[in-house]
LOGU-488314 format. One record per residue (C-alpha): residue number from 1; residue in one letter; x, y, z. Coordinates in pm, whole numbers. Layout:
LOGU-488314
GUPA   kolnu   mimar       c1       c2       c3
GUPA     NUM       a        X        Y        Z
...
***
This chain:
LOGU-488314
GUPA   kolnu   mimar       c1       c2       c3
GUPA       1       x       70     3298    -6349
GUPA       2       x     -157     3131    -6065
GUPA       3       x      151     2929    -5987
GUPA       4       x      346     3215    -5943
GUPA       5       x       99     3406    -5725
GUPA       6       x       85     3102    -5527
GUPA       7       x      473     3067    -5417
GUPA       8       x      510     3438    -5413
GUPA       9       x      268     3348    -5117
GUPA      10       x      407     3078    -4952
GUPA      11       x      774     3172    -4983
GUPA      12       x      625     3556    -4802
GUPA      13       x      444     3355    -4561
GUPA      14       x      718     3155    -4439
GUPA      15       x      917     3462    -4385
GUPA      16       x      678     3627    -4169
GUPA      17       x      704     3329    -3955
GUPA      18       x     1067     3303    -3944
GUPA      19       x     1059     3667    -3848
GUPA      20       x      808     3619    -3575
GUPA      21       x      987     3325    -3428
GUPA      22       x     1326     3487    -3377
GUPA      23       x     1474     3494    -3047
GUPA      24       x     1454     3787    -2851
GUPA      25       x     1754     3861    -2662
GUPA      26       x     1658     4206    -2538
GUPA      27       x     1489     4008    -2200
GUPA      28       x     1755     3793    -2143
GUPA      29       x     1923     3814    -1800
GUPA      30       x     2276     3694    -1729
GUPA      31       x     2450     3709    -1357
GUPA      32       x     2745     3906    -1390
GUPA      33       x     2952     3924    -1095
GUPA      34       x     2991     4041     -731
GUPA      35       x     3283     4150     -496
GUPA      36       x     3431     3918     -279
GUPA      37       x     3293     4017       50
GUPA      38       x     3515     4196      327
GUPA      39       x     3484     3934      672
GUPA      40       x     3600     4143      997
GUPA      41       x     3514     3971     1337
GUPA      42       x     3647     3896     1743
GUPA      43       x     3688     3638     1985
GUPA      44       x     3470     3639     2296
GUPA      45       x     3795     3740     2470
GUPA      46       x     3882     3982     2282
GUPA      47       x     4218     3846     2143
GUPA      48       x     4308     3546     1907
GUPA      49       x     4299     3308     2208
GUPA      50       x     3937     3108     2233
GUPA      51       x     3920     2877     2513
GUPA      52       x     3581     2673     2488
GUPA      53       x     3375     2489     2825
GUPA      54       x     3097     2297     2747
GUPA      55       x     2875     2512     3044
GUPA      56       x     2915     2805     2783
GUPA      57       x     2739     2560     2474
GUPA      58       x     2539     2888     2462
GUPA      59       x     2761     3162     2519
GUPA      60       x     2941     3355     2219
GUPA      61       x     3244     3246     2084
GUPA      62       x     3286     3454     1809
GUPA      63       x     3101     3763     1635
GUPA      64       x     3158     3842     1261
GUPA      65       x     3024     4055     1000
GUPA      66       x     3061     4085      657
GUPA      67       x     2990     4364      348
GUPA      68       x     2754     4271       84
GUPA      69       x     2889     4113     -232
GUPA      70       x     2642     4313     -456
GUPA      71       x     2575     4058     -667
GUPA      72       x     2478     4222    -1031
GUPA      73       x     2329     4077    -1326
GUPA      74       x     2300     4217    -1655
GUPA      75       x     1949     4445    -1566
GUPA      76       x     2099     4537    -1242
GUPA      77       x     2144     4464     -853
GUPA      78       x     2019     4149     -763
GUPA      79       x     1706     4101     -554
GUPA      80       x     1768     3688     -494
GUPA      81       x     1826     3611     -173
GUPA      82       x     2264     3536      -35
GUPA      83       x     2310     3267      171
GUPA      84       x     2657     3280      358
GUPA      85       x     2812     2967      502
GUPA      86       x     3092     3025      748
GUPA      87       x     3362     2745      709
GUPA      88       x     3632     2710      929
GUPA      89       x     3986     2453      934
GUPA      90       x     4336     2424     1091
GUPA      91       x     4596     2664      946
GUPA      92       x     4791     2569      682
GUPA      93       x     4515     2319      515
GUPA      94       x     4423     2591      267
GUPA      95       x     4062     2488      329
GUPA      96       x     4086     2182      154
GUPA      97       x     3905     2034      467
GUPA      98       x     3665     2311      563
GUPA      99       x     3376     2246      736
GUPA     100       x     3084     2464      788
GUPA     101       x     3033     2604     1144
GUPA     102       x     2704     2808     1051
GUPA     103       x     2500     2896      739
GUPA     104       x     2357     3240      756
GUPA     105       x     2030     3344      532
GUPA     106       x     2038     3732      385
GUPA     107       x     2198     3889      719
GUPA     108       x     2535     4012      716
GUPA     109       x     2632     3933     1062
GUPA     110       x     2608     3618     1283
GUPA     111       x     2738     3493     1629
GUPA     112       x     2880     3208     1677
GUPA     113       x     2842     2966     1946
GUPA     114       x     3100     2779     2168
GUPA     115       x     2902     2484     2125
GUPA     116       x     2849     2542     1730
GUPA     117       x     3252     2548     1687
GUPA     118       x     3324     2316     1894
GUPA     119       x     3104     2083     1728
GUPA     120       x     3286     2188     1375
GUPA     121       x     3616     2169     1538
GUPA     122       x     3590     1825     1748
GUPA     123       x     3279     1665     1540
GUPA     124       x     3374     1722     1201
GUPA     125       x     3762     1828     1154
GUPA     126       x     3787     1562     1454
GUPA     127       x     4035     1778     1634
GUPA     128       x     4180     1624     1935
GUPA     129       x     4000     1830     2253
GUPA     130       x     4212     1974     2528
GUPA     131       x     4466     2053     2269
GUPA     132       x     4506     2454     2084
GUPA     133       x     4463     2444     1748
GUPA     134       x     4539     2710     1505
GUPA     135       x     4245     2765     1283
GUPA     136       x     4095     3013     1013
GUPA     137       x     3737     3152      994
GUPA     138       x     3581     3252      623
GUPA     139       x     3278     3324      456
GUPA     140       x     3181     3190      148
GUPA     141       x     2831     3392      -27
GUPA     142       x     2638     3228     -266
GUPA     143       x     2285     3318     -423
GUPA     144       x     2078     3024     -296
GUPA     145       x     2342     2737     -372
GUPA     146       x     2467     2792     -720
GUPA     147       x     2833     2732     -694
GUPA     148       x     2870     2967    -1009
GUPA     149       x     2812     3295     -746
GUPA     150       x     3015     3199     -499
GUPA     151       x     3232     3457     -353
GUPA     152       x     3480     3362      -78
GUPA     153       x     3599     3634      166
GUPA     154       x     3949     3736      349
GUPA     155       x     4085     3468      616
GUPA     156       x     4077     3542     1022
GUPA     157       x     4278     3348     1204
GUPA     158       x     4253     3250     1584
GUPA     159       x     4356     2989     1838
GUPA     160       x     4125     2786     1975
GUPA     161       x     4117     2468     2272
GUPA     162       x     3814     2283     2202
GUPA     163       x     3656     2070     2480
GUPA     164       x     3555     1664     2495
GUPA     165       x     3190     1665     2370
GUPA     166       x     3103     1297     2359
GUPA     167       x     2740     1159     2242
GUPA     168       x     2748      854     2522
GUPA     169       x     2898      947     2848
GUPA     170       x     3248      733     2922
GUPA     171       x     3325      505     3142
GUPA     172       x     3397      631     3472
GUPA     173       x     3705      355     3524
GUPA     174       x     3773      345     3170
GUPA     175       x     3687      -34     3183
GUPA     176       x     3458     -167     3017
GUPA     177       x     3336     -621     2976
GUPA     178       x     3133     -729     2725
GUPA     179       x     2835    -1027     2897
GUPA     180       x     2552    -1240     2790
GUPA     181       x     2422    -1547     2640
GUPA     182       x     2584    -1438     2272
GUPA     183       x     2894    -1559     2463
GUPA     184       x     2983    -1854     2694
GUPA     185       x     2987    -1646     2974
GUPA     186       x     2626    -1629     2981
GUPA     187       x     2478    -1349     3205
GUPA     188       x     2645    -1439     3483
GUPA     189       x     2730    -1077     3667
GUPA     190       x     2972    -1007     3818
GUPA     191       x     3180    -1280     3574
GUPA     192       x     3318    -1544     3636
GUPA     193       x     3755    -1653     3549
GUPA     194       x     3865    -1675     3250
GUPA     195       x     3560    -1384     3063
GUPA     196       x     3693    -1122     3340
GUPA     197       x     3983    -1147     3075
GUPA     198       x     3847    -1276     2763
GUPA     199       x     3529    -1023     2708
GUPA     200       x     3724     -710     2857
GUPA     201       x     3726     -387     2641
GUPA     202       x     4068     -241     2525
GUPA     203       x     4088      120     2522
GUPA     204       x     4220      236     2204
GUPA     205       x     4165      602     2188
GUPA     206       x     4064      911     2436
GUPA     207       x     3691      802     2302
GUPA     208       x     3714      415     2150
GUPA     209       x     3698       51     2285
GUPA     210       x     3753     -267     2094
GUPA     211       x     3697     -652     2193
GUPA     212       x     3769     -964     1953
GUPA     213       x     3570    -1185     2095
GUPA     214       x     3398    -1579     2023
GUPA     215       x     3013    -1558     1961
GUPA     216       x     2803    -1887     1999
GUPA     217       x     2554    -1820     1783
GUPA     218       x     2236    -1608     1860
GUPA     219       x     2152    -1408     2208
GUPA     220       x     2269    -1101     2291
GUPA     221       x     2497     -881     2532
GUPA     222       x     2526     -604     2711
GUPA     223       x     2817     -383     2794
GUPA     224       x     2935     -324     3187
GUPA     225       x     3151      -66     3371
GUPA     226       x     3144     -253     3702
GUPA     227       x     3154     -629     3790
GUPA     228       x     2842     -711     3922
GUPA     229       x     2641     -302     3869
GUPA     230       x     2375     -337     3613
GUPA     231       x     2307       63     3692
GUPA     232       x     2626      173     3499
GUPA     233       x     2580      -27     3194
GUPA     234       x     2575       23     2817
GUPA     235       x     2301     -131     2575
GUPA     236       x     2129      -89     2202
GUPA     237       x     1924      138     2100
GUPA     238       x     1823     -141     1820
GUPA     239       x     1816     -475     1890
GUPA     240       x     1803     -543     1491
GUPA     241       x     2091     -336     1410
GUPA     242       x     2294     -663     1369
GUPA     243       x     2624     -482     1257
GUPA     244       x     2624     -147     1366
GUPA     245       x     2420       92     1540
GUPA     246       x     2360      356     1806
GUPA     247       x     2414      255     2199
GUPA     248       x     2310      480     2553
GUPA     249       x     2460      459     2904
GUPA     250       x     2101      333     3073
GUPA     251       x     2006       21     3244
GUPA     252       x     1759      -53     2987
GUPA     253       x     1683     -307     2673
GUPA     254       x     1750     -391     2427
GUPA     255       x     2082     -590     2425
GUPA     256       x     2339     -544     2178
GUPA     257       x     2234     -785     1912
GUPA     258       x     2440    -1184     1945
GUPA     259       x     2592    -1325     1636
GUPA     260       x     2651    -1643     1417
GUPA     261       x     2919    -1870     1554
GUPA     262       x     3287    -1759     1531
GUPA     263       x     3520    -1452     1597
GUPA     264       x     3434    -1055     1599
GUPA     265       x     3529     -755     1680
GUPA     266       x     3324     -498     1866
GUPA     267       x     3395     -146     1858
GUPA     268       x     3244      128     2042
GUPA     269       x     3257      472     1978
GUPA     270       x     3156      740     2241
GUPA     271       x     3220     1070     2031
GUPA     272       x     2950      956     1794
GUPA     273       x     2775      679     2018
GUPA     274       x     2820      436     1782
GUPA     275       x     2858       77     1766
GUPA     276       x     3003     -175     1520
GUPA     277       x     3036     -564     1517
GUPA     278       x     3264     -714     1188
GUPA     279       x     3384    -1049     1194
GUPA     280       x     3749    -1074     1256
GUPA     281       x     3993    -1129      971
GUPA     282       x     4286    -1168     1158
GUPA     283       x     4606    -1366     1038
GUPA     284       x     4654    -1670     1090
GUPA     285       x     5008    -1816     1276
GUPA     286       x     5214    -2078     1051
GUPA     287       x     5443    -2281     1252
GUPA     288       x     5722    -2468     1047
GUPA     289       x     5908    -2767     1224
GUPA     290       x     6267    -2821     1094
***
């Protein structure tokens, strides 16, 4: 009888704390939704036509607004705060390149800046400049940044000519000679038959200049507009940076960084101001005698 007092006890016991343990689902709160939000905005002309001048960085190129996506969850409105990004890409791309132009905290409004969309348009689509490009403006909402409440508005579409926004300025001739002791030209400047020819630049793009060219082995170089002007000239911003790195227009050190012996290419980049330095692969001629 004991016994059976005693598991009467136990086997009660147990279910008390079963019962006590179960999940309560009454406080549970699960995100339920929102409504894509409504995008309506103009050009600072007034029309679909957007012609951008890098004097008007400042100026407004575009002014949007948006209604609020009411994100609910399951005990109502929510209070978290909506972060919109604006995105923007050519037409017919569907967005699968979009870039953002702005990100916007709470507000449901925003200006946008020539220099802001330019920068999108020429920095990171890499849209030639000087050219009109048909592009599309959204707005994608999201509570903080889960990609679960995102909600992507209606499309506006405009024409825009971006302008030339380079990070180093270019050369004023467009010519450009690669000198110093990393090569057997030596510092001599202005330079001396046959490295007039053999460490000159070739432009390859509105913003891009490439040399394959013999290094000796250590030393260093710097890059030249103008035979025998050490005003005009390019140089490092990091001597160290042995394969790539970032570069200024300023008669100033350091020197682009030398190499070990044998062939390279250089390349510069103006848009981003960036250099790079890879040894050269290139092929190599077979001549068969019959």
């Amino acid at each position: 009888m004991k016994r059976l007092f005693n598991n009467i006890f136990i086997l009660g016991l147990c279910s008390l704390l079963l019962f006590s343990c179960k999940k309560d689902d009454s406080n549970f709160v699960t995100y339920t939704g929102g409504v894509a939000p409504v995008l309506s905005g103009t050009s600072n002309t007034g029309t679909e036509n957007i012609v951008l001048a890098k004097v008007d960085v400042d100026k407004t190129a575009l002014n949007l607004s948006w209604t609020n996506p009411n994100y609910q969850f399951s005990n109502g409105i929510s209070s978290q705060d909506v972060n919109y990004t604006i995105e923007v890409d050519t037409l017919g791309t569907n967005f699968a390149t979009a870039q953002p132009v702005d990100i916007i905290a709470k507000s449901l409004g925003a200006t946008v800046t020539e220099g802001k969309l330019n920068f999108a348009l020429t920095k990171l689509l890499k849209l030639k400049y000087d050219t009109t490009w048909n592009i599309q403006i959204r707005m994608v909402g999201r509570i903080g940044t889960a990609e679960q409440t995102a909600m992507t508005s209606n499309v506006l579409s405009f024409k825009v000519k971006p302008y030339l926004d380079v990070a180093v300025p270019l050369p004023a001739s467009g010519e450009l000679w690669a000198l110093g002791n990393a090569f057997a030209s030596a510092w001599d400047n202005p330079m001396k038959a046959p490295y007039t020819s053999t460490q000159k630049f070739t432009r390859t793009s509105e913003t891009s200049w490439e040399l394959t060219v013999d290094f000796i082995g250590g030393g260093g170089f710097k890059v030249i507009q103008e035979q025998g002007n050490w005003g005009t000239q390019y140089h490092a911003l990091d001597a160290t940076a042995t394969s790539s790195g970032s570069f200024e227009k300023k008669d100033s050190d350091p020197q682009f960084p030398g190499q070990a012996p044998g062939t390279y290419k250089i390349v510069l980049d103006f848009l981003e101001g960036k250099y790079t330095i890879t040894k050269y692969k290139g092929s190599i001629a077979i001549i068969i005698y019959l």
